[in-house]
TORGUZA-664718 format. One record per atom (N, C-alpha, C): residue number from 0; residue in one letter; x, z, y. Coordinates in Angstrom, 1 decimal. Layout:
// residues N
+-----+------+--------+--------+--------+
|  nr | rest |   east |     up |  north |
+-----+------+--------+--------+--------+
| NUM |    A |      X |      Z |      Y |
...
+-----+------+--------+--------+--------+
This chain:
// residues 80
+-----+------+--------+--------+--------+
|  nr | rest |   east |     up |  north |
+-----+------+--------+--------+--------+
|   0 |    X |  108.0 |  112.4 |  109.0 |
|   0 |    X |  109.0 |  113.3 |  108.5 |
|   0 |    X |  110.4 |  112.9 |  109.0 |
|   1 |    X |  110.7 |  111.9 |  108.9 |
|   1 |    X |  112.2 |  111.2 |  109.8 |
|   1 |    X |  112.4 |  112.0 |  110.5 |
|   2 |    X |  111.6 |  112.3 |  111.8 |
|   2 |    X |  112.2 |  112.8 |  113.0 |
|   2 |    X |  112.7 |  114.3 |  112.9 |
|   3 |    X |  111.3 |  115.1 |  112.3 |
|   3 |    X |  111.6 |  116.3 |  112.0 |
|   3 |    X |  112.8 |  116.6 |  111.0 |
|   4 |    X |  113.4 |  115.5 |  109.8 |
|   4 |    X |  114.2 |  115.7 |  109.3 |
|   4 |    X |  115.7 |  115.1 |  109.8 |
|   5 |    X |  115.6 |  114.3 |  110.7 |
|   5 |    X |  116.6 |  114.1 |  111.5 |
|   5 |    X |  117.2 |  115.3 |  112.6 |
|   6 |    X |  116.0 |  116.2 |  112.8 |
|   6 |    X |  116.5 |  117.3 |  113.7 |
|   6 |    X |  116.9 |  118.1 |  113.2 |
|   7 |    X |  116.5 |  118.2 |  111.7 |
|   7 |    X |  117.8 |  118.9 |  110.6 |
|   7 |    X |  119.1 |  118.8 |  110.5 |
|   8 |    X |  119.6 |  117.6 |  110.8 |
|   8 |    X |  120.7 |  116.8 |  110.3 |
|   8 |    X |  120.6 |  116.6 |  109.1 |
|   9 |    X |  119.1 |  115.7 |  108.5 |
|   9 |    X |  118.6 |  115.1 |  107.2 |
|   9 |    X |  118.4 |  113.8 |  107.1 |
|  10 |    X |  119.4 |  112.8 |  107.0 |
|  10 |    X |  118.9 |  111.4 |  107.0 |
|  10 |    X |  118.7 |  111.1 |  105.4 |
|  11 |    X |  117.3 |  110.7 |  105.0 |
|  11 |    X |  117.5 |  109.9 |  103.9 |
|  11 |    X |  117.1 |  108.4 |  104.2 |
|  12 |    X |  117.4 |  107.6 |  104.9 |
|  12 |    X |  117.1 |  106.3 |  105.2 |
|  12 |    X |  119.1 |  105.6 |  104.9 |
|  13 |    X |  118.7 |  104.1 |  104.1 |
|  13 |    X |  119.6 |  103.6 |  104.3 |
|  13 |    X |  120.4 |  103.5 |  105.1 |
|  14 |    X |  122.1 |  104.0 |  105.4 |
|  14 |    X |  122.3 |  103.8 |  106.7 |
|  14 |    X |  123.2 |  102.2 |  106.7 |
|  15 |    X |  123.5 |  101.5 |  105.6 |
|  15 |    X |  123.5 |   99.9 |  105.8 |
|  15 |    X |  122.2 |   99.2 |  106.8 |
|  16 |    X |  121.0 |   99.7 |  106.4 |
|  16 |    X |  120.2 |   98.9 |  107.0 |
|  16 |    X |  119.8 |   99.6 |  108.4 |
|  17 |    X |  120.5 |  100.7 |  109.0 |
|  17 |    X |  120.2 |  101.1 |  109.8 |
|  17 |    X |  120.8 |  100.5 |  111.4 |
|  18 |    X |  122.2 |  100.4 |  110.5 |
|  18 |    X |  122.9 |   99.4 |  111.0 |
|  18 |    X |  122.8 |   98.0 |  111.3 |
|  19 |    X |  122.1 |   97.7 |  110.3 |
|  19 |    X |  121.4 |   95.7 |  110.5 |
|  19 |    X |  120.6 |   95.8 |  111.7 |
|  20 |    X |  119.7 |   96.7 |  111.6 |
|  20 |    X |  118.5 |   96.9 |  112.7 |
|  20 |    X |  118.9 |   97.7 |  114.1 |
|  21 |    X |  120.6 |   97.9 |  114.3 |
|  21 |    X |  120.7 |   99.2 |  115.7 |
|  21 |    X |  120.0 |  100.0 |  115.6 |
|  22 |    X |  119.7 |  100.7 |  114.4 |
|  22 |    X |  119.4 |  101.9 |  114.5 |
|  22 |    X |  120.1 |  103.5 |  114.5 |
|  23 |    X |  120.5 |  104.2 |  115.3 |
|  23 |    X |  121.3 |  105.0 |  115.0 |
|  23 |    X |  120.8 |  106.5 |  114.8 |
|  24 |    X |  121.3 |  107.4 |  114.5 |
|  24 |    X |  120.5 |  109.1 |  113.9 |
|  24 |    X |  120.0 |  109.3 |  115.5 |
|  25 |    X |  120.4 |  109.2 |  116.9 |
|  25 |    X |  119.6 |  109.7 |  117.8 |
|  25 |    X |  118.4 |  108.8 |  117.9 |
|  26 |    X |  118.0 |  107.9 |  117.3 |
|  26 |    X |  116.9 |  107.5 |  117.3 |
|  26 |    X |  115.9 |  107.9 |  116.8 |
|  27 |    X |  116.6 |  108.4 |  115.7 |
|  27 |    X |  115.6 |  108.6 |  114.5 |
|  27 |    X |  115.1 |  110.0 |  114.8 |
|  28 |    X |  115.7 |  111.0 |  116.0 |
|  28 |    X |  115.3 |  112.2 |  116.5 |
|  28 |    X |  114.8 |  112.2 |  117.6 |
|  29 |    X |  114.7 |  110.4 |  118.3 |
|  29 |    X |  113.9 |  110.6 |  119.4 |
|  29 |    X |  112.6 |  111.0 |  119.3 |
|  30 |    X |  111.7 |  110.9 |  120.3 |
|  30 |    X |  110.8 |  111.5 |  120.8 |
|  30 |    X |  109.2 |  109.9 |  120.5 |
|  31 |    X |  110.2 |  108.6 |  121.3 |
|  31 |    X |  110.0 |  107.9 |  121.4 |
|  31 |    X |  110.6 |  106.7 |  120.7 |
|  32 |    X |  109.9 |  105.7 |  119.8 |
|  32 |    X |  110.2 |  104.7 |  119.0 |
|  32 |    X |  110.8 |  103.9 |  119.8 |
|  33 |    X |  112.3 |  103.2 |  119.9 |
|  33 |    X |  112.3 |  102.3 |  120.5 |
|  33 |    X |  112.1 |  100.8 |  119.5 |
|  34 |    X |  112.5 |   99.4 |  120.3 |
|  34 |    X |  112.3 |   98.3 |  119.7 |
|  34 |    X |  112.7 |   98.2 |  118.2 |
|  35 |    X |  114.1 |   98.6 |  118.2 |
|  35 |    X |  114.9 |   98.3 |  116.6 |
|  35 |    X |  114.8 |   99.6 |  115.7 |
|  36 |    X |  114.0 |  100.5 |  115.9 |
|  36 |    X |  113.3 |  101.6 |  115.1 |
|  36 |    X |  112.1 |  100.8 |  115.1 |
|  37 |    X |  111.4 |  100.4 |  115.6 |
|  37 |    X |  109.8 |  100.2 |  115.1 |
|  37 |    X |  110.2 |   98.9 |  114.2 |
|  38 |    X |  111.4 |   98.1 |  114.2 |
|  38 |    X |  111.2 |   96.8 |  113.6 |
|  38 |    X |  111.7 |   97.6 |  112.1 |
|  39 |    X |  113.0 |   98.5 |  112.5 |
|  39 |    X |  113.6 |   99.2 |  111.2 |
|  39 |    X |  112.3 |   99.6 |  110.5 |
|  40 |    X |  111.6 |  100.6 |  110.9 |
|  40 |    X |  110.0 |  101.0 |  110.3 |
|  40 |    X |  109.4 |  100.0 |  109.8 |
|  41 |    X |  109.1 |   98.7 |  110.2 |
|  41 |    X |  107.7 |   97.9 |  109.7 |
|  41 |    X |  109.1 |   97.3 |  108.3 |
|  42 |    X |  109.8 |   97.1 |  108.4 |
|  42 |    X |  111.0 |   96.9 |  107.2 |
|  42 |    X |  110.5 |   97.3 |  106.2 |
|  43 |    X |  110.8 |   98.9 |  106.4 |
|  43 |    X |  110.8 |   99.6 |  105.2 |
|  43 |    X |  109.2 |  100.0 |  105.1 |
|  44 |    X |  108.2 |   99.9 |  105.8 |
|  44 |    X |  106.9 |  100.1 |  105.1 |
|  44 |    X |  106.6 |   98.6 |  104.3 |
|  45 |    X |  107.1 |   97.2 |  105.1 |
|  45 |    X |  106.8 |   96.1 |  104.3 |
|  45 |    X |  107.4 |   96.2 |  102.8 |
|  46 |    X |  108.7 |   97.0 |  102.7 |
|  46 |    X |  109.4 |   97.1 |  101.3 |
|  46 |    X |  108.4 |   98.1 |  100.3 |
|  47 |    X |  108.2 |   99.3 |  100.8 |
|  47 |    X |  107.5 |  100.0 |  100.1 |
|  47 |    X |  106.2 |   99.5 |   99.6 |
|  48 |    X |  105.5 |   98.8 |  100.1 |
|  48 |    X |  104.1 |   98.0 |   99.7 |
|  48 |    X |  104.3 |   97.5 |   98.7 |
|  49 |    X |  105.5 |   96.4 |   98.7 |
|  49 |    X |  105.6 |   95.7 |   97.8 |
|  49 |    X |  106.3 |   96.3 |   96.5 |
|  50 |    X |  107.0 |   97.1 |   96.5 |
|  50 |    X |  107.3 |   98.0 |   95.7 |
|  50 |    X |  106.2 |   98.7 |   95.2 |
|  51 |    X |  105.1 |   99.3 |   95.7 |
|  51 |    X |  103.8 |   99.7 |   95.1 |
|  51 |    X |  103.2 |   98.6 |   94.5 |
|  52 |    X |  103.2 |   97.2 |   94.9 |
|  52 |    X |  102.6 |   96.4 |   94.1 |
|  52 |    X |  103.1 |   96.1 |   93.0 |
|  53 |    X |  104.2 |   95.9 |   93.1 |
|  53 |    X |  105.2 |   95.8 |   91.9 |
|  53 |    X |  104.9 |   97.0 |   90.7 |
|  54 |    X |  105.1 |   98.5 |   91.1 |
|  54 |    X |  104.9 |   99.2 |   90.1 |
|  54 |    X |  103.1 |   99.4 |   89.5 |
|  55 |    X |  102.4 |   98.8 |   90.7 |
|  55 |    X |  101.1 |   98.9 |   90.1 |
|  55 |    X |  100.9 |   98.0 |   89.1 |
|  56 |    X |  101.7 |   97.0 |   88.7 |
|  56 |    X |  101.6 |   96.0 |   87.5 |
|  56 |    X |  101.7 |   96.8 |   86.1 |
|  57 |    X |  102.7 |   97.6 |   86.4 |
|  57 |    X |  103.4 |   98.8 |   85.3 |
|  57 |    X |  102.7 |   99.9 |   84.9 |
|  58 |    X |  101.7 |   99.7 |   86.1 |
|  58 |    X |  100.7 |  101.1 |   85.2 |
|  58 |    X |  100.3 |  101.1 |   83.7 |
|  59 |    X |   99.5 |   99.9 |   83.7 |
|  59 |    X |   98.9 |   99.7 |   82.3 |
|  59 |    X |   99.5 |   99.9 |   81.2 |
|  60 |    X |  100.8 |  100.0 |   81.2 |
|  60 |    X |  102.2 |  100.4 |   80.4 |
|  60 |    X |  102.5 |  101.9 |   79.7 |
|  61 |    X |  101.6 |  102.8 |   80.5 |
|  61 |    X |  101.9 |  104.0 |   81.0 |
|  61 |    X |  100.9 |  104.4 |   79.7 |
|  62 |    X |  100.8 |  105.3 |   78.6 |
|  62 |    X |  100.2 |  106.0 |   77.6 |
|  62 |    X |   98.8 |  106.4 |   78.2 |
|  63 |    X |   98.0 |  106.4 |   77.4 |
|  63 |    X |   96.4 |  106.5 |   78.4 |
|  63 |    X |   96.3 |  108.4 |   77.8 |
|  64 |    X |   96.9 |  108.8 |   78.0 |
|  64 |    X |   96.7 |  109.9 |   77.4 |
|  64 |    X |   96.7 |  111.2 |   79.2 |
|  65 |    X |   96.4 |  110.6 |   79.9 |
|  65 |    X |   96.2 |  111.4 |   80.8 |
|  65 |    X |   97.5 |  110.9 |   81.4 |
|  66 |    X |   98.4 |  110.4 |   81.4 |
|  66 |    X |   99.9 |  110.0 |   82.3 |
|  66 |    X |   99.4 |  109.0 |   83.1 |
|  67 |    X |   99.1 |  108.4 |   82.5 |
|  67 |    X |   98.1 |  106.9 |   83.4 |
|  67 |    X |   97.5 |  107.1 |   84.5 |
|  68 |    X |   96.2 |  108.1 |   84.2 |
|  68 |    X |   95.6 |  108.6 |   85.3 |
|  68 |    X |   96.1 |  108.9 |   86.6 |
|  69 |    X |   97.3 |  110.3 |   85.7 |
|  69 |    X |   98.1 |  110.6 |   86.9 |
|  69 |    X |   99.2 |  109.8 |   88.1 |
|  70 |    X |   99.6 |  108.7 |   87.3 |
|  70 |    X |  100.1 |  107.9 |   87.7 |
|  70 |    X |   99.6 |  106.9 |   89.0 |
|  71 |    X |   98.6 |  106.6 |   88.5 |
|  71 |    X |   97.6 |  106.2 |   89.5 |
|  71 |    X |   96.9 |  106.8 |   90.3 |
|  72 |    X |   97.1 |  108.0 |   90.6 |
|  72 |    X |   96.5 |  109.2 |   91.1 |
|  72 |    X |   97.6 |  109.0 |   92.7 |
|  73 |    X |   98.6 |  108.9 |   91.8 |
|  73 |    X |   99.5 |  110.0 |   92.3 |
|  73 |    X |  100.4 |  108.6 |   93.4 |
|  74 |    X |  100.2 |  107.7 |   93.0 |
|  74 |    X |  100.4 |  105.8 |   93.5 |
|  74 |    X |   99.3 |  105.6 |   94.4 |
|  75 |    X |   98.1 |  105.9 |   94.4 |
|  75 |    X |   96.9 |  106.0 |   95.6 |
|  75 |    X |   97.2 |  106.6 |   96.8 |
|  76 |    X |   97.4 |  108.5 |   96.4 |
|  76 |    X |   98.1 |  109.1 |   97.1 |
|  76 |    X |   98.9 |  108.8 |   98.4 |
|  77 |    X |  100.5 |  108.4 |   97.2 |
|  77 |    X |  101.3 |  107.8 |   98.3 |
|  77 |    X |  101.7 |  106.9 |   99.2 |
|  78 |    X |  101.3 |  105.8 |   98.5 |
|  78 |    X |  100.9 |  104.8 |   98.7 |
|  78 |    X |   99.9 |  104.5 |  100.3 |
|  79 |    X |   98.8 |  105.5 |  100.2 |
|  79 |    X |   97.8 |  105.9 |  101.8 |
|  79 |    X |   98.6 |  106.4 |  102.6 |
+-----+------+--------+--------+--------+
């Protein structure tokens, strides 16, 4: 979605850390990944993981009344 939403003029990515990594908006509409986009990308999928792991502790928290389920449904999902 980045790319396609970059050819919107849609950035939702940090642009502090886009900056750490040389990343700039014509990259993120290129065609082709270069070096400090693929490293920017493995960043933020290594953050997200762990942020999944983190909220997967929290499930059990969640009312079992069908929110739970969903919850975890919906964390599988995204998460793939």
């Amino acid at each position: 979605d980045v790319e396609e939403d970059a050819g919107r003029g849609r950035i939702y990515l940090p642009a502090d850390e886009m900056r750490r990594f040389n990343v700039d908006e014509a990259s993120l509409g290129a065609s082709r990944a270069d070096e400090p986009l693929k490293a920017f990308v493995r960043f933020q999928i290594a953050r997200a993981r762990s942020l999944y792991v983190d909220a997967s502790r929290a499930l059990g928290s969640i009312p079992d009344d069908g929110s739970r389920l969903t919850a975890c449904v919906m964390s599988t999902v995204y998460a793939g």
